[in-house]
Structure formats: C-alpha cells, structure tokens
C-alpha positions in Angstrom: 53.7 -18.8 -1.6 53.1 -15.7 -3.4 49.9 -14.2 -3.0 48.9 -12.0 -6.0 46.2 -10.0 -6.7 44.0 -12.7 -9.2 44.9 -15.5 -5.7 42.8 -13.1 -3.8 40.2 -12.2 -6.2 39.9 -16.2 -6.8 39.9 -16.9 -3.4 37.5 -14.2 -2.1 33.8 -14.8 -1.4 31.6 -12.2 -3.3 28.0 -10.7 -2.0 26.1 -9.1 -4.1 25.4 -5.0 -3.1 22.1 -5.7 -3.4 21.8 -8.2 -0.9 24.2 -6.5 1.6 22.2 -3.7 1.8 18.3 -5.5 1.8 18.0 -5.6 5.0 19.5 -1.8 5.9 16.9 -1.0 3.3 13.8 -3.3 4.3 10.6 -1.1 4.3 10.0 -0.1 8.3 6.5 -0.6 9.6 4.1 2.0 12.0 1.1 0.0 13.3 0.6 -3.2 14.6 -1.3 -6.3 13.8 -3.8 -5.1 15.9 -4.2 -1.8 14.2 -3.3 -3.5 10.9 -6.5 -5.6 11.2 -8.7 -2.7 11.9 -7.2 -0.4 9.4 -8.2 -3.8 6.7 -11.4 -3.7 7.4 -12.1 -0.7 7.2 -10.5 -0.1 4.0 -12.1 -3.5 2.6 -15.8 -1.5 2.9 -14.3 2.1 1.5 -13.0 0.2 -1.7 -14.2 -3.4 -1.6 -13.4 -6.6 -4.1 -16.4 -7.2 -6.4 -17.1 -8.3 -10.1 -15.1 -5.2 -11.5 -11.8 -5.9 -10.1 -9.6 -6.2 -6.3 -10.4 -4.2 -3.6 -8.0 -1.9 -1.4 -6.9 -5.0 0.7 -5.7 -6.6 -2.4 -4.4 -3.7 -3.8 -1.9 -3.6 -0.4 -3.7 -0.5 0.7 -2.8 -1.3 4.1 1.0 -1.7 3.4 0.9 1.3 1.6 -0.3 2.9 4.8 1.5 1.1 7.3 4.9 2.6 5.8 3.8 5.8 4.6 3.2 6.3 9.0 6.7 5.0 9.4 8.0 7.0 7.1 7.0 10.3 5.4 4.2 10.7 7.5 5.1 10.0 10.8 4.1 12.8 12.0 0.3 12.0 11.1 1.0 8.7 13.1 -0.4 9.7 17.2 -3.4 10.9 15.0 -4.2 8.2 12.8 -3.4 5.4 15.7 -5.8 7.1 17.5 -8.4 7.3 14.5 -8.6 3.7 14.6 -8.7 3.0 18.5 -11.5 5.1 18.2 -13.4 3.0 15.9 -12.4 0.4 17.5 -13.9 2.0 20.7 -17.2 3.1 18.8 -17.4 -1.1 17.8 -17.0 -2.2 21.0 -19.5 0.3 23.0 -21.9 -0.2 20.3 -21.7 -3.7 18.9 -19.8 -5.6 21.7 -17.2 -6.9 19.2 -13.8 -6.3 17.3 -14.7 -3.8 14.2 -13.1 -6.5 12.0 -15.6 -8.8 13.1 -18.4 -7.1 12.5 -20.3 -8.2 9.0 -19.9 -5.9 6.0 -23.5 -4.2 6.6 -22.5 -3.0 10.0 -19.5 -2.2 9.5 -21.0 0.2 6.7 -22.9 1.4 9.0 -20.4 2.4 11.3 -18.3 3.9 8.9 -21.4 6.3 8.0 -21.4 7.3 11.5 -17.9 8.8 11.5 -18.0 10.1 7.6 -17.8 13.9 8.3 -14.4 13.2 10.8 -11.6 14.4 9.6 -9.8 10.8 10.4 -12.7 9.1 7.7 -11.7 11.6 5.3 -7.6 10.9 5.5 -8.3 7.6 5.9 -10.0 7.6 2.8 -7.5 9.4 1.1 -4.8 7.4 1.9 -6.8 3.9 1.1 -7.0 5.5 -2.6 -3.3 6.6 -2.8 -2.5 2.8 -1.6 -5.0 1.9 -4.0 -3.6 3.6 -7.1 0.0 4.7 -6.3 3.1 3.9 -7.6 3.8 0.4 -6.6 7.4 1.1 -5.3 5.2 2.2 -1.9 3.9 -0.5 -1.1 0.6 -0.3 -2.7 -0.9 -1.1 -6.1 -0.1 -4.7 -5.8 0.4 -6.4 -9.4 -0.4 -2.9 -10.9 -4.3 -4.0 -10.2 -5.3 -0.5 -9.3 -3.4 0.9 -12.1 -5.8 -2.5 -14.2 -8.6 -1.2 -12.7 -8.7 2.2 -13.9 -6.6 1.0 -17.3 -3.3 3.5 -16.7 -0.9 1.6 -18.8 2.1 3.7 -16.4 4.6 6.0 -16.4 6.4 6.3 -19.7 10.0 8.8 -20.5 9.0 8.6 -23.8 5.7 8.0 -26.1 5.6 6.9 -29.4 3.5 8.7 -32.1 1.2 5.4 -32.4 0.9 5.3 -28.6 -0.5 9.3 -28.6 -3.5 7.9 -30.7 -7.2 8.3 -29.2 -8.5 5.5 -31.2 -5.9 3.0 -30.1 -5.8 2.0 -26.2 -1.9 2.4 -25.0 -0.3 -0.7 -23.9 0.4 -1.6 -20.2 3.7 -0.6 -19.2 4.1 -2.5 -15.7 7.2 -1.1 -13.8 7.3 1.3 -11.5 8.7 5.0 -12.0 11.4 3.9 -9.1 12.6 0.6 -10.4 12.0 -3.1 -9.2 
C-alpha cells in the first residue's frame, strides 16, 4: 500500500491548539477555600449587591484576587494571607465565630475596626480593580462592573457619532485581550 501524504492527513486525528494548550494555560490559584470564604465576605460588605446593580462577589472580585496573588502579585501573597487570618483571628477572639458567618452589621463593624490598616486599604483596592477591570482577569463578570458605572469598553477606533456628548456610546462587551 502506498501511503501518501492526503492517506495521512485523512487518516490523522486533529486537536484543536486551543484545546491542547487550555490546560498549560488554565488560570493558577493563591488562596484557599478557606481564605476564599473570608476574602468573599469581606468584599461582599466593601461593595455589596443592592437595587443599583451586583456587588464585588458577583462581579468575581474574589477570582480576580485569587489569581492576581498567583500571579503578578505573588509577592503581596505572605502579606495578604496573613491580612485575612487576622480577621479571621479578630472574629474569632471577638465574636466566637467564622468572619463569614457573622451577619452583615457586624461584620461592618469589624471591618471599621481595621480601616486605617494598610491590609483594609489594599484589600479595598484590589476588591475595586476585580470590580471594574478588564474581564480577561478574572473579574468584571458579564461586564456588570463595567454596567454599573456605564463604560461601554475599550474601543481601537471611535466613530464621529460615538464622540457625541448628547448621545450615550454603545456597549462594546469584549475584553481588550480577547475571549
């Protein structure tokens, strides 16, 4: 039998790239569930759902988070880990319980208590990056934070219609990085 180039090309089984390489290229993770339940509730009282729109936790905040420590800042990661035992640590010695089972007011009111700590204020930060970030990092789930704040998204190009003040831009829902 001869075996010719269109016999093996027939014959071959093809994969495509993109799902060769999904798992090489699977987002890596810092904390754990633990740490991932914490960090939720906390960021659930610093931006929380109501009538106006999602909250961080909806958003994906927390993923945001999670893989900004297991990535570009994993150096910040000893220091934020430690952020959170301490709150947990602060819930425990003063409310006998898990900080993510404390109700809403309470956990408010911890929250005050450690405002002016440099961990509160990153924290923070980082909730509103996850919030209103690209969604290529995890965060900004269905584009709600961009929703929330009405950025209609990155754009190469803008037409003369779209650079009117009187006319709201339409929603341009991709991310600068692709799907």
């Amino acid at each position: 039998m001869d075996i010719t180039r269109r016999t093996v090309i027939a014959s071959a089984t093809f994969f495509p790239l993109a799902a060769l390489t999904a798992v090489a290229q699977a987002p890596r993770t810092a904390l754990t569930p633990a740490q991932l339940r914490t960090l939720e509730a906390m960021i659930d009282r610093i931006v929380p759902k109501d009538e106006a729109g999602p909250g961080a936790v909806e958003c994906g905040a927390a993923i945001y988070i999670d893989r900004a420590m297991a990535d570009a800042l994993a150096g910040e990661k000893a220091a934020f880990v430690d952020g959170l035992a301490r709150v947990e640590a602060l819930a425990q010695s003063t409310y006998h319980a898990a900080f993510a089972d404390l109700i809403p007011e309470v956990r408010d009111e911890l929250l005050t208590s450690i405002e002016g700590q440099p961990f509160f204020a990153r924290m923070r930060r980082l909730t509103l990056e996850g919030m209103f970030s690209d969604p290529h990092y995890g965060g900004n789930r269905n584009f709600a934070g961009w929703e929330l704040i009405r950025y209609p998204g990155p754009r190469l190009a803008v037409a003369s219609a779209d650079q009117r003040m009187s006319t709201p831009p339409q929603p341009y829902r991709r991310s600068a990085y692709g799907a």
